[in-house]
Structure formats: structure tokens, C-alpha cells
C-alpha positions as CSV (number, residue, x, y, z in Angstrom):
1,X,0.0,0.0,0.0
2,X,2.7,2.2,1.4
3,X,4.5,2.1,-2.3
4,X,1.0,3.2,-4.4
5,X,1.0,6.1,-2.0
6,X,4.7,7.3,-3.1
7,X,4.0,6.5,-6.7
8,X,0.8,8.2,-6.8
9,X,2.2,11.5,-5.0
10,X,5.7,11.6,-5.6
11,X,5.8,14.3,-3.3
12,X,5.1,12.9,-0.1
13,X,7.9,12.2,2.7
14,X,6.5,9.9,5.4
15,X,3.6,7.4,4.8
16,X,2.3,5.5,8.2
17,X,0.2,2.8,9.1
18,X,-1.2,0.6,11.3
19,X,-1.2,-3.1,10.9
20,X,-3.5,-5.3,12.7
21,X,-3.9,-9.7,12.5
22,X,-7.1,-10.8,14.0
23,X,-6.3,-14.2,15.3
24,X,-9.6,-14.8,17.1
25,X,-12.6,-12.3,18.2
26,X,-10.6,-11.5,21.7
27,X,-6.8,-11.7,20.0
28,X,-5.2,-9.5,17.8
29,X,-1.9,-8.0,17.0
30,X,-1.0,-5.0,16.2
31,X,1.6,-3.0,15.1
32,X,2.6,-0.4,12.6
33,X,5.1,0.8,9.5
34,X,6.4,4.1,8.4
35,X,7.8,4.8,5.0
36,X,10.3,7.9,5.4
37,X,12.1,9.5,2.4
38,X,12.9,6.0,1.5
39,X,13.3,4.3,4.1
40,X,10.9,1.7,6.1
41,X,10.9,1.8,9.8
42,X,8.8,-1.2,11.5
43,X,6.9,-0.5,15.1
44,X,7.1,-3.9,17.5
45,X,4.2,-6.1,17.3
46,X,1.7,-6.1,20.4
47,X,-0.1,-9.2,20.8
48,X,-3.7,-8.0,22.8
49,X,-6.4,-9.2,24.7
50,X,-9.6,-7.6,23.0
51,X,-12.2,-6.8,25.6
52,X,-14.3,-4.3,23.7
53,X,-14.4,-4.3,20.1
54,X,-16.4,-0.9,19.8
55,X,-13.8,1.9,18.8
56,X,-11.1,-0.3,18.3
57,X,-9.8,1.0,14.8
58,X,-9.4,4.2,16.7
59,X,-7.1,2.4,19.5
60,X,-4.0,2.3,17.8
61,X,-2.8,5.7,16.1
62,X,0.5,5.2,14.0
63,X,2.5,8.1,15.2
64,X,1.8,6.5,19.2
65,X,2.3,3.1,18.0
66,X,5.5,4.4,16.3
67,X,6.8,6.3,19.4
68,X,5.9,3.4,21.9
């Protein structure tokens, strides 16, 4: 996804992400990726205990993900 971003807009210097792998209703994991001027940086995956799904898209910003 990251690379159709940069191709479409040649302009752009830092594409983000989340990244999330549903392995059952009440576990995910999630993580996130950045694309910088060229170069990829990859957030640590957290493997989570889901205990309310409502919002949950919302729970996981990629600049906080990408800090933690």
C-alpha cells in the first residue's frame, strides 16, 4: 500500500500505518510501519487481549504506536 501512495504522490515524505492480525474475536496483534524518504521503519508487534471491540480502529494511532 505504502509504495502506491509514493507513486501516486511523488511528493510525499512519510507514509504510516497501522497493521493489525485478527487471530480470534478476543486476539489481535498490532503493530505499525512508516515509510520515510525512503526508508521503512517497522513498530514492535503487540499481541492484545480484545475486551471491547467498539472503537477499536481508533485504538491504535500510528505516530503513538511508532513512538511506543
Amino acid at each position: 500500500m505504502i509504495d502506491k501512495v509514493v507513486k501516486k504522490h511523488p511528493q510525499v515524505k512519510v507514509v504510516a500505518t497501522t497493521l493489525r492480525e485478527v487471530h480470534s474475536t478476543n486476539r489481535h496483534s498490532w503493530g505499525a510501519v512508516a515509510w520515510i524518504d525512503g526508508k521503512t521503519l517497522t513498530a514492535p508487534t503487540a499481541d492484545l487481549e480484545v475486551l471491547d471491540r467498539v472503537e477499536a480502529g481508533t485504538a491504535l494511532h500510528p505516530a503513538s504506536s511508532m513512538v511506543y
